[in-house]
C-alpha positions in Angstrom: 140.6 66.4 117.9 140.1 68.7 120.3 136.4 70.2 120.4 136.9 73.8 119.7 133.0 73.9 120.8 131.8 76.7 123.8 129.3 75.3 126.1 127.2 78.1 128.0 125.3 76.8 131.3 124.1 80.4 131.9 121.1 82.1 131.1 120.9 83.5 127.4 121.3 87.0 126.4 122.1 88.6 123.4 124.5 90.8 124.3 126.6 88.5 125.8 126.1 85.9 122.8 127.3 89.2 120.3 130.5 90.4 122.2 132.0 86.7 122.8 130.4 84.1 119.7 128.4 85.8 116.9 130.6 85.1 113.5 133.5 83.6 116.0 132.8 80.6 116.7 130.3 77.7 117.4 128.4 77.9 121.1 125.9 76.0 122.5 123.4 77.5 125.6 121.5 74.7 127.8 118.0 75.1 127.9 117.3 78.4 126.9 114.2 80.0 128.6 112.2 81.5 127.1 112.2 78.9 124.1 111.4 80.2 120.4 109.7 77.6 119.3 107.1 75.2 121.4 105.9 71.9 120.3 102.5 72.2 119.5 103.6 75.3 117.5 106.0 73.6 115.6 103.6 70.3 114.5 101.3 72.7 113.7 103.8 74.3 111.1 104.5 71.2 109.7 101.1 69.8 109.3 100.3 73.1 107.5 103.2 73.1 105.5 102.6 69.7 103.9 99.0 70.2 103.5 100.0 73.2 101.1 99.8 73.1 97.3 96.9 72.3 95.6 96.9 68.7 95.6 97.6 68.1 92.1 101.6 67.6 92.6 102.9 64.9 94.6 105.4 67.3 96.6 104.5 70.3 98.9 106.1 73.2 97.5 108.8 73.4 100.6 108.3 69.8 102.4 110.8 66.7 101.0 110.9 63.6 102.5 114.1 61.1 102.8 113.7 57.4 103.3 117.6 55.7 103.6 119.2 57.8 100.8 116.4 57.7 98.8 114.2 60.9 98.1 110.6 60.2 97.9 109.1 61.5 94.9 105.7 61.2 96.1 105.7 61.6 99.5 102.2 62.8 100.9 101.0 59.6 102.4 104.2 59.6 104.7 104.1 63.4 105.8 102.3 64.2 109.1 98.7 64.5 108.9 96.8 66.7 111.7 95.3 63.4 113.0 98.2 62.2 113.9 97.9 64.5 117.1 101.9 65.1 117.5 105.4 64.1 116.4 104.9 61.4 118.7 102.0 60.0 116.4 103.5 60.8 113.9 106.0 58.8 114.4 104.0 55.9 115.5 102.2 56.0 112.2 105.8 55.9 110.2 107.4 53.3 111.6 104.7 50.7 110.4 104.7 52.0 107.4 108.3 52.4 107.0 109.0 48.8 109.0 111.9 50.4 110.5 113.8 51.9 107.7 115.6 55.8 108.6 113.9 58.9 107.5 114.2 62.3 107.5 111.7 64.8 107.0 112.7 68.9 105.8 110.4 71.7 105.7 111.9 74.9 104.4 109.9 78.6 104.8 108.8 77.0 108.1 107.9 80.2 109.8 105.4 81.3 107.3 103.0 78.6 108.2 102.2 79.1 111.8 101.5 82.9 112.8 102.2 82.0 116.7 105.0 80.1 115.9 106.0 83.6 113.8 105.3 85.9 116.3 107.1 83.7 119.0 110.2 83.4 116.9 109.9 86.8 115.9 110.2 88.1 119.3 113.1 86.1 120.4 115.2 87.1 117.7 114.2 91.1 118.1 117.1 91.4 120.7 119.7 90.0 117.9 118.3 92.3 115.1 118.7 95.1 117.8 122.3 94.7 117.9 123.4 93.4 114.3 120.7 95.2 112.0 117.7 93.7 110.5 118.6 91.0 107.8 118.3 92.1 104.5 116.6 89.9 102.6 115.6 87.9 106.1 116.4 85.0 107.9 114.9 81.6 107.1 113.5 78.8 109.4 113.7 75.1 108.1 112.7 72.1 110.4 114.5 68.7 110.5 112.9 65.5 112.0 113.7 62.2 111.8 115.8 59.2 112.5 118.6 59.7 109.7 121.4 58.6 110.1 122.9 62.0 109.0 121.9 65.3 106.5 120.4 63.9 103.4 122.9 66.3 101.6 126.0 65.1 103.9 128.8 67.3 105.0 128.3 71.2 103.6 128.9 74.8 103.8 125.5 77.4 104.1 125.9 81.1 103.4 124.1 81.4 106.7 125.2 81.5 110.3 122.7 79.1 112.1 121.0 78.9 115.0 119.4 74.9 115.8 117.1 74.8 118.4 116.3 71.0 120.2 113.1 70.2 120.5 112.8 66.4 120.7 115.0 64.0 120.9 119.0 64.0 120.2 121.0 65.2 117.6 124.9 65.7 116.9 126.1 68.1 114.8 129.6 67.6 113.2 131.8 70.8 112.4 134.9 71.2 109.9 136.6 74.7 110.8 137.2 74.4 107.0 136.2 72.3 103.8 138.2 68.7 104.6 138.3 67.7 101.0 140.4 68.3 98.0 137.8 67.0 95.6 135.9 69.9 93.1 132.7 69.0 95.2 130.5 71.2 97.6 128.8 68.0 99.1 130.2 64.6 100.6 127.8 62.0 102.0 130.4 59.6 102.5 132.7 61.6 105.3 133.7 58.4 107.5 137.6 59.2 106.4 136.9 63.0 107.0 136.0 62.4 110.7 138.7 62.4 112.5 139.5 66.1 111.6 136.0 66.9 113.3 134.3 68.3 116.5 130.5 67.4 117.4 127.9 68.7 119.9 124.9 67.1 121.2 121.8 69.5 121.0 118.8 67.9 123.4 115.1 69.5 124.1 115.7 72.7 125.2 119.5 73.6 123.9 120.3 76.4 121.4 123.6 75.5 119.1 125.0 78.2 116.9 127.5 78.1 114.0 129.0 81.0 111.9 128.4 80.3 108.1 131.7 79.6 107.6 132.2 76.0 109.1 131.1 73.1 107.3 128.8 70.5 109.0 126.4 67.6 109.0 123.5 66.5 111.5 123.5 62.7 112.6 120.9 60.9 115.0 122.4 60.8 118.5 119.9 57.8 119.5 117.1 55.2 118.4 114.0 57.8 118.7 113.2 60.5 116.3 114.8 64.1 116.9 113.2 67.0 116.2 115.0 70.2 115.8 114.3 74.0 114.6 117.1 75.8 112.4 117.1 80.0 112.0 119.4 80.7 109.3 120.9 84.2 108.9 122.7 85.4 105.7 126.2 86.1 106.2 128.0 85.1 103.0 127.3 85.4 98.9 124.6 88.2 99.2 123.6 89.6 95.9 122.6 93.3 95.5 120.1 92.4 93.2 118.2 90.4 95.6 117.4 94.2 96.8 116.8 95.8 94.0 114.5 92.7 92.7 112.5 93.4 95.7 112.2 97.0 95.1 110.8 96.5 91.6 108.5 92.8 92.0 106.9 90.8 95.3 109.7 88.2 95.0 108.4 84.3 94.6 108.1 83.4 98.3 110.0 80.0 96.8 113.2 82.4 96.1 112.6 83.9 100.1 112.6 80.2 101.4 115.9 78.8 100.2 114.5 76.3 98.1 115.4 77.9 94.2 119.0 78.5 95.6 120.9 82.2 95.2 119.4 82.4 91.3 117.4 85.5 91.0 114.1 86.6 89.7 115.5 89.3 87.4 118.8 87.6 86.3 119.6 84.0 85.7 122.2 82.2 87.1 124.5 82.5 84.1 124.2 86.5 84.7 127.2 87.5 87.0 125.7 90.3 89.1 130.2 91.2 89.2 133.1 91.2 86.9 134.9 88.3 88.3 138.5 89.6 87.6 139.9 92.8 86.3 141.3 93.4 83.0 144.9 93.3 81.4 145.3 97.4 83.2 143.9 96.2 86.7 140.3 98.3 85.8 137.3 97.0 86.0 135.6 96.6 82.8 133.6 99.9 82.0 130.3 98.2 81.3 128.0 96.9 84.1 127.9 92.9 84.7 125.8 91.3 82.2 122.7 90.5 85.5 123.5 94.0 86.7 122.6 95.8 83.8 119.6 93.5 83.2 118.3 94.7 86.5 119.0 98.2 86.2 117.1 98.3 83.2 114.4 96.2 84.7 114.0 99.0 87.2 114.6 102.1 84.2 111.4 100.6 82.8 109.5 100.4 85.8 108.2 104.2 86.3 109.2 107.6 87.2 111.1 108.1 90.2 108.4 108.9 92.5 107.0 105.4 91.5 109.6 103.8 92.8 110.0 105.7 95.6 106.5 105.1 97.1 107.4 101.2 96.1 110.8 101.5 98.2 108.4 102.9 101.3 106.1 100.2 101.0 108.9 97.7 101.0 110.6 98.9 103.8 107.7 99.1 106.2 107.0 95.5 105.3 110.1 94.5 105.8 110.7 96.2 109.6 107.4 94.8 110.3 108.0 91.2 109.5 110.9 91.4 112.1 113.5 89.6 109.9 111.2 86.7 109.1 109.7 86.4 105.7 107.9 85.3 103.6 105.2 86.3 106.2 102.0 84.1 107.6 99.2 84.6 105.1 96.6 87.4 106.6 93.0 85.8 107.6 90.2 86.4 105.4 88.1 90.2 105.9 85.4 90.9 108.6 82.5 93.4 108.7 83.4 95.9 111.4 80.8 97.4 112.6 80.2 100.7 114.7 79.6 98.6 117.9 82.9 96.5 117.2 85.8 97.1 120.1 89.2 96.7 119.0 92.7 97.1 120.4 96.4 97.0 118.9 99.6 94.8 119.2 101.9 96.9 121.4 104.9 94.4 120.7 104.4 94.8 116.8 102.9 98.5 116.2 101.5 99.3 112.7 103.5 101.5 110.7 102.5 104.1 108.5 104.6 106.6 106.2 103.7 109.0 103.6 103.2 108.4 99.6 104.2 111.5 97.0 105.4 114.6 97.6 103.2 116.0 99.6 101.7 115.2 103.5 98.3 115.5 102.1 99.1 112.6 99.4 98.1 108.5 100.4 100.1 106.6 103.0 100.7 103.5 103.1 100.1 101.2 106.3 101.7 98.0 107.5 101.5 95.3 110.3 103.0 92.2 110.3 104.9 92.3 106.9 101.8 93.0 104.9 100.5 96.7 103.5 97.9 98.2 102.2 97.0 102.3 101.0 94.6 104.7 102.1 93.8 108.1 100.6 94.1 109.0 103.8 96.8 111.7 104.6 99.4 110.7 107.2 98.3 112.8 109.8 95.0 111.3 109.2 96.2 107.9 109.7 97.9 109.5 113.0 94.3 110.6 114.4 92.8 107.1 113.5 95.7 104.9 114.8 97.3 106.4 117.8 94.2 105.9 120.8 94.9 102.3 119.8 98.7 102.6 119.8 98.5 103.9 123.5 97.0 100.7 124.8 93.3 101.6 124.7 90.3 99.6 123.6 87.9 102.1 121.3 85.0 101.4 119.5 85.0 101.9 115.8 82.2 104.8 115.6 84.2 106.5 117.5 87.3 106.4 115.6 85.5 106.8 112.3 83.3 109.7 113.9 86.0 112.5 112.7 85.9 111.1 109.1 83.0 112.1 106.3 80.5 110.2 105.4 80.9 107.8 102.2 79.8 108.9 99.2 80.3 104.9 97.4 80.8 101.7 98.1 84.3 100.4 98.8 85.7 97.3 97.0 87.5 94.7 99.3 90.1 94.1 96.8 90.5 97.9 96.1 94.3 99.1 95.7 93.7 102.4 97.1 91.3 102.9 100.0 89.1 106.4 99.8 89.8 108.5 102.8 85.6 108.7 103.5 84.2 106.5 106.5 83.7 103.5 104.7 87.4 103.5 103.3 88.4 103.8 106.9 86.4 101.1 107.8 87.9 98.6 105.7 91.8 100.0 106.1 90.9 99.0 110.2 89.1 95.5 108.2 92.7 95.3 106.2 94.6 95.9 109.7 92.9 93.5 111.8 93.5 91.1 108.7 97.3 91.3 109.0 96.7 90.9 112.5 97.9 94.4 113.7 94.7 94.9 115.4 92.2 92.8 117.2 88.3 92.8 117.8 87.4 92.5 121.4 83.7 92.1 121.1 81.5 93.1 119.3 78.3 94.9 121.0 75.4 93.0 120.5 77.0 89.6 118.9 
């Protein structure tokens, strides 16, 4: 058939991309510049991503591995180690050890492993989030390599609108404009009598393909050589409240955030509807919440007084605007003594928030950079005086910024919850910041 596919030759903008293609239609932009995702980046990810567990189990929590149809139960050996230098020795390495046979190699919660790959993806996909609003429950990152012959799961519908990006090699996607089969299945792997009622595109090095979330599809190899793509899913379809108001009560499982458990929720299993399916015999709803609805309402009854929750809605929300859509969020690096000498500066692209705890502008604040948080006795306005010198762009030494703050009267925990609003405290809420990378250490005087 016909391909009712847009190919854009012009340079990429977001406006543009909104007015004429966003939840109309698929489009794919030549070589988009600036790309949001680079490969040294990206190998990085992956390495990371399969090094992570703790050995004992024989699958990385969000890396699978497909050999033919077959889905390696113990995979390790054949995932990309950081010797391996780059896909390209990667693949060098696989193909002895696979003697030619086709694999494909998935890696969901990709962003999370990588913080430049974060921050660079992050930044591209600010001028969407501009325009459309900031996902809810955040847009999710998976890569693709390999030489399959098509999508270990075959032809299927995502509840996300998709954006691929090419980064090696050549791939084809396959579209349906709607589900081709009859059959009580969400999947096919065998489509061969489904494709003539298909369009394709070819995404190369460089390209940026998107889909709306309602068109069904499949990925197939476009050549011999491995391809290598990048896909930034945003939820369009089957959102559940309580995905929000989980959030609001509990850190979700950064398994639930990655796509891997599916839409079941923390709160409320899957045979919990979160909505009456149909009326009753009148046309009224039922007067009774949904079985997973009222499960989480109590959930969140029992979890304090209002104020509780309130200060727990803050927090969420600052961690939520400063991940920048993308979560769950790069782990922050371990603590380091700052001393009075140390010189830091801020991130002007991604500025720490802060917003008041309680009732009152003299109660804690919380603070947040980088979709992490942390909260200092400190009142807001205190938190003000500290942070903005460095939110205007300058380079100050700690002493100085911890001059207008009293002297310590104890020792402050690293793990404590609640940091005292004394000099020390200070001290380790800039410690916590420069942790979530919201601020960084120039020098040191002396070191």
């Amino acid at each position: 058939m016909s391909a009712p596919l847009t190919v854009v030759n012009d340079a990429f903008d977001w406006r543009t991309f909104t007015e004429r293609h966003w939840d109309r239609g698929p489009v794919l932009y030549r070589s988009v510049n600036p790309a949001p995702f680079v490969e040294a980046e990206v190998f990085a990810a992956a390495t990371a991503a399969c090094r992570a567990g703790d050995g004992s189990t024989p699958v990385p929590p969000t890396a699978g591995l497909t050999v033919e149809r077959e889905q390696r139960t113990h995979p390790r050996p054949l995932l990309p180690r950081d010797a391996d230098g780059s896909f390209e020795g990667y693949g060098e390495r696989l193909s002895g050890e696979l003697t030619g046979r086709r694999h494909a190699l998935v890696i969901s919660g990709f962003h999370s492993f990588d913080f430049a790959l974060w921050r660079r993806e992050r930044e591209f996909y600010a001028g969407l989030w501009e325009i459309v609003g900031l996902p809810l429950t955040g847009a999710i990152t998976t890569l693709f390599h390999g030489t399959y012959e098509h999508s270990p799961v075959g032809v299927h519908k995502d509840r996300f609108a998709t954006f691929m990006f090419g980064l090696k090699g050549r791939k084809r996607m396959r579209f349906w404009p709607r589900r081709p089969w009859d059959e009580p299945v969400s999947t096919v792997l065998d489509y061969a009598r489904y494709r003539a009622g298909s369009f394709e595109a070819e995404v190369g090095p460089g390209d940026l393909l998107y889909w709306p979330s309602g068109y069904y599809h499949v990925g197939e190899s476009a050549g011999p050589e491995a391809a290598t793509s990048v896909n930034v899913g945003v939820p369009r379809e089957e959102h559940q409240a309580g995905y929000e108001l989980e959030d609001l009560l509990i850190d979700l499982d950064p398994a639930a955030l990655t796509g891997r458990r599916g839409p079941d929720s923390l709160l409320t299993p899957v045979d919990a509807p979160m909505f009456s399916p149909t009326p009753g015999p009148d046309g009224l709803l039922p007067p009774e919440l949904p079985e997973g609805l009222r499960r989480s309402m109590d959930a969140f009854r029992q979890f304090g007084a209002p104020r509780t929750v309130g200060d727990r809605a803050t927090a969420v929300s600052l961690r939520r605007w400063t991940a920048g859509g993308f979560e769950p969020v790069p782990e922050p690096t371990g603590l380091r003594r700052l001393t009075d000498e140390s010189v830091i500066e801020a991130d002007p692209p991604h500025p720490i928030r802060w917003a008041p705890l309680g009732a009152t502008d003299t109660a804690s604040t919380v603070c947040a950079a980088n979709g992490h948080d942390t909260t200092t006795a400190a009142s807001p306005s205190e938190v003000a005086r500290l942070l903005d010198p460095l939110l205007s762009g300058k380079r100050v030494l700690v002493g100085d910024l911890l001059s207008g703050f009293r002297p310590s009267r104890t020792a402050v925990p690293e793990d404590a919850a609640r940091l005292s609003a004394e000099r020390e405290g200070v001290r380790r809420l800039l410690e916590r910041l420069e942790s979530f990378r919201g601020l960084t250490r120039v020098r040191t005087s002396g070191a």
